[in-house]
C-alpha positions, -999 to +999 in steps of 0.1 A: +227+159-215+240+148-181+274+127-188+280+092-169+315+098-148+338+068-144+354+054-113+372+022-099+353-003-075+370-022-055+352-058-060+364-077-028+352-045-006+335-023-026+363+011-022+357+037-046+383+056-065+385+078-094+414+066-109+429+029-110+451+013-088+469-017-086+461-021-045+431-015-029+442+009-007+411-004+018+415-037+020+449-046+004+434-066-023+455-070-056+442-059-091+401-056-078+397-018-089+374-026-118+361+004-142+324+013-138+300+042-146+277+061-129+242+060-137+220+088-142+192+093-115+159+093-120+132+102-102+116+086-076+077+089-068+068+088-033+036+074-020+018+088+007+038+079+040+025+064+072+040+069+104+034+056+136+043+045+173+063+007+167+034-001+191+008+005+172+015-014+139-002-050+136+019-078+133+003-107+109+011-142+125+015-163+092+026-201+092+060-206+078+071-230+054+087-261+056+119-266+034+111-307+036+142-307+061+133-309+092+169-301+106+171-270+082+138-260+090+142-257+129+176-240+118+157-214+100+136-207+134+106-230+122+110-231+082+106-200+057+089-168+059+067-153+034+092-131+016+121-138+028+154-135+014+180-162+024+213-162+009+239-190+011+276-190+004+299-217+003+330-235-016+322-247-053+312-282-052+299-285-012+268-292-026+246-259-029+231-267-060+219-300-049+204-290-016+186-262-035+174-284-057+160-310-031+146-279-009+127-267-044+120-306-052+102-308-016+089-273-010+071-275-046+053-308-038+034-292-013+029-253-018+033-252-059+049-234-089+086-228-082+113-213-103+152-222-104+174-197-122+203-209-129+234-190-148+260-213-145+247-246-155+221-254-189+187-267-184+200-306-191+226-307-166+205-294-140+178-322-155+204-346-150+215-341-117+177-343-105+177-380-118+207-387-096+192-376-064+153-382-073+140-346-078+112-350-105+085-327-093+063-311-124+064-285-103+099-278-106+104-248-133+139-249-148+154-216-170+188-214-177+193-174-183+217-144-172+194-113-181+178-101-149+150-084-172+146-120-186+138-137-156+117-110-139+097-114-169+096-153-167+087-149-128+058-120-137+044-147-158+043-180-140+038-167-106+058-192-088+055-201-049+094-198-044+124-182-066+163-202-064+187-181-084+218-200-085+244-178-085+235-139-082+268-128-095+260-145-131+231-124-133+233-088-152+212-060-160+207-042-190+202-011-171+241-009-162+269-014-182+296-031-161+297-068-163+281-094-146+294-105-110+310-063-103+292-046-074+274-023-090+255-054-109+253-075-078+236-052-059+211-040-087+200-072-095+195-090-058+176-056-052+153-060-078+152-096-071+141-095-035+120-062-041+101-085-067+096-115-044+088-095-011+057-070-028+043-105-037+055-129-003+074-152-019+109-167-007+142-164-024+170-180-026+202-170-034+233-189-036+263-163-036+296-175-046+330-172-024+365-160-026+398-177-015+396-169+020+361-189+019+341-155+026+308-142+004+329-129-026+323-092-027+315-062-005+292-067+019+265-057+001+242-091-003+248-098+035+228-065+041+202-066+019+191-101+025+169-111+058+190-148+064+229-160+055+234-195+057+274-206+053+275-243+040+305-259+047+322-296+052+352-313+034+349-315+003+361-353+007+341-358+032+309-370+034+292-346+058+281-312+052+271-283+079+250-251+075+254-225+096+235-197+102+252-163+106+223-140+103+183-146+102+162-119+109+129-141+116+154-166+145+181-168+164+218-170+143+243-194+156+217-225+147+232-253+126+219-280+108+238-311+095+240-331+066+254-365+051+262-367+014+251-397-003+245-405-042+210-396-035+221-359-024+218-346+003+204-369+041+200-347+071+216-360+105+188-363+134+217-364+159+246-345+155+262-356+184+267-394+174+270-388+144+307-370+151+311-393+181+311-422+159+343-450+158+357-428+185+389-449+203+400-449+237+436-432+232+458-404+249+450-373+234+411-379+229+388-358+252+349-351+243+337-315+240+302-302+240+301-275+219+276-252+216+264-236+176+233-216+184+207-233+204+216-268+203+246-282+218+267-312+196+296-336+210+331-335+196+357-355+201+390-334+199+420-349+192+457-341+206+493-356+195+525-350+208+562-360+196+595-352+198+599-324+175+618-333+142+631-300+136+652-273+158+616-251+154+588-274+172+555-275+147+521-261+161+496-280+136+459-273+143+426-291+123+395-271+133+411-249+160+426-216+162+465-217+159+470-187+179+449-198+206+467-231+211+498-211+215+484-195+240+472-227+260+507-246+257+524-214+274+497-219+299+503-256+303+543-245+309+540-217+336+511-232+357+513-266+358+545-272+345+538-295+315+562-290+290+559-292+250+586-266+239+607-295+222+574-312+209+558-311+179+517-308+190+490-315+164+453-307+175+427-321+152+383-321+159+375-350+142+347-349+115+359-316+099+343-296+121+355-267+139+362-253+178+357-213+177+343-207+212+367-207+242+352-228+255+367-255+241+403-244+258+397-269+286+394-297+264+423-286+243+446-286+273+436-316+287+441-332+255+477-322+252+486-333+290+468-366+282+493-370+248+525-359+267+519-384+297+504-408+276+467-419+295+441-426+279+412-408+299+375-422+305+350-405+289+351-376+299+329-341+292+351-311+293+348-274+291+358-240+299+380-209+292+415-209+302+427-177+315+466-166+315+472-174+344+459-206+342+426-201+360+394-220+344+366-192+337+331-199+332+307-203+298+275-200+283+249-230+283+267-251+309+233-272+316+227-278+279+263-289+275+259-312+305+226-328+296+235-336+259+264-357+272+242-373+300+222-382+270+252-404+256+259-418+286+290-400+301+292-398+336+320-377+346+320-337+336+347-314+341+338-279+348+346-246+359+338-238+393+306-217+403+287-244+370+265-259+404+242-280+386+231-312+394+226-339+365+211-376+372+240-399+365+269-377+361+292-364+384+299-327+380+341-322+392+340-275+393+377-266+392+394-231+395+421-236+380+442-263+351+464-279+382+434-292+395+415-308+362+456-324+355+453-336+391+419-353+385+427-370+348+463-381+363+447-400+390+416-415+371+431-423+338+427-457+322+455-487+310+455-509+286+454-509+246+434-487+223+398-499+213+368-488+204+347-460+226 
């Protein structure tokens, strides 16, 4: 009789190792080798295999599915797919749980049967929090379990439209022996999970829980396997929440869609843009930045403030925007155009909790910080582009969409980068070559008086 050998995974990146060790030698992780044992394998039947040119397979064109979110839908690349697998990650208490629970509220009002797994809360809680926010469909099918054999059974006998397991790493299978969130257990139960759901086209949802650094806990193994990743993310003392979508097999990744928490749950946000843009003050160190997340561009105000440093070491202090990269733009500001912050402390903040990844947003950033140090308040201004070292303002993606969602709002004045020759009723387009020549412009055209609203 074949013996199961034993060996060490590495939970936060699945290494492999036959003896334990305090550090993962992989990833640098402290005390993640966990003991597991290798299962005996058994025989696989293969059915008779069909191979053929990719241009001769017929594609199905099925309508998708909405989600009862229009924003999240349009996100998705027009709503759910037959079969797909989505899994979204985020910090405990964003609000997962209760967008899953509105999307199952919705989705089984209109298309049927569906079933919410859940292994970390009882069947009453859940009941209670659909009070709160209004979910009360019939249709809703609530079990509280943690054997994967369990709920496949549960699932072979209702037949449901659509499948929410809330969280896969509380599920385990009697099939293996390590416990319940390891790899080996993950990955075993969201395969037999989406291999269920995709041999009969339903949708799955899996909400995948994170570790410290805000990443899917775990090797990368759910991200594979699974057709869409959604991130939700927000403050969690704010009131507005954000999904992004980092991979989708069936639309484009990069799309966002955003929400407002209420004591209803969750309200989606027709228009991101003035929704950030909202109470925004006519200060120094406020410029508007049209940044781009997937498809759609949205308005952000981005914030910059300068003082005399309190401390021999000046503090760099960002909110939403790479540290390192606002480094690099202050020793920009000091060799080209001569604006000086070494014996300032510079905070950067993008108001609304929302973050500036794309360098494109290094224009804005630097404009900010001149507008702090001199103290102007600028006009409204739309500003983008990527600051090279030595100083020179390099073009981006999307310029027209940027341009046209803040022609929308009403600002009339854009600063560029030169060779972006578009013209846009109502706004004056201002290409520059290099970050002299945007100081020159906001110098010249800035406003007086006090601060009030935008």
């Amino acid at each position: 009789m074949r013996k199961n050998k034993t060996f060490f995974v590495c939970q936060e990146c699945g290494y492999t190792s036959v003896r334990w060790m305090g550090k993962c030698p992989a990833c640098g992780s402290w005390n993640s080798m966990v003991e597991e044992k290798d299962q005996p394998v058994t025989e696989v039947r293969t059915s008779q295999v069909d191979v053929r040119p990719i241009s001769m397979w017929e594609v199905e064109s099925k309508d998708r599915f909405t989600t009862g979110f229009k924003n999240l839908d349009e996100a998705l690349g027009g709503g759910l797919v037959a079969g797909q697998v989505i899994l979204i990650a985020g910090e405990p208490g964003i609000g997962k749980s209760t967008l899953l629970l509105q999307v199952s509220d919705r989705f089984s009002r209109l298309y049927g049967k569906v079933l919410y797994v859940s292994g970390e809360e009882s069947g009453p809680q859940i009941s209670l929090r659909g009070q709160r926010i209004g979910v009360k469909s019939d249709q809703l099918l609530v079990l509280s379990e943690t054997h994967l054999e369990t709920v496949l059974k549960v699932m072979e006998e209702l037949s449901p439209k659509m499948v929410v397991v809330d969280s896969v790493q509380t599920l385990h299978s009697q099939e293996l022996e390590s416990s319940a969130g390891s790899v080996s257990q993950v990955r075993e139960c969201s395969f037999r999970l989406a291999e269920w759901c995709k041999a009969r086209e339903i949708p799955l949802f899996l909400v995948g829980q994170v570790n410290k650094e805000g990443m899917i806990a775990g090797p990368k193994v759910l991200e594979h396997l699974v057709d869409t990743v959604l991130y939700f993310e927000g403050e969690r003392y704010s009131f507005h929440r954000v999904i992004k979508v980092v991979k989708n097999r069936f639309g484009s990744a990069g799309e966002l869609a955003v929400f407002k928490m209420s004591s209803i749950g969750l309200e989606e946000v027709p228009d991101p843009s003035a929704f950030f843009l909202e109470g925004k003050v006519r200060a120094p160190g406020s410029v508007i930045f049209p940044s781009t997340e997937g498809s759609k561009p949205v308005l952000l105000e981005v914030q910059a403030l300068t003082i005399d440093a309190l401390y021999t070491t000046p503090q760099r202090r960002t909110q939403g925007f790479d540290p390192n990269r606002l480094s690099l733009i202050l020793a920009i500001l000091e060799k080209e155009a001569k604006v000086f912050t070494r014996d300032k402390d510079v905070f950067i903040n993008v108001v609304g909790g929302m973050q500036v990844k794309e360098p494109a947003g290094d224009l804005a950033v630097a404009l900010a910080v001149v507008s702090s140090v001199k103290g102007k308040v600028l006009p409204d201004l739309l500003v983008f582009g990527e600051l090279g070292l030595a100083g020179e303002v390099r073009g981006v993606h999307l310029p027209e969409l940027r341009l046209k969602e803040g022609a929308k709002f009403g600002i009339n004045t854009a600063i560029v980068p030169k060779g972006c020759y578009l013209e846009i009723d109502g706004m004056q387009i201002l290409p520059v070559s290099h970050i002299r020549e945007a100081i020159e412009y906001i110098l010249e055209n800035h406003h007086e008086g006090a601060v009030g609203g935008g």
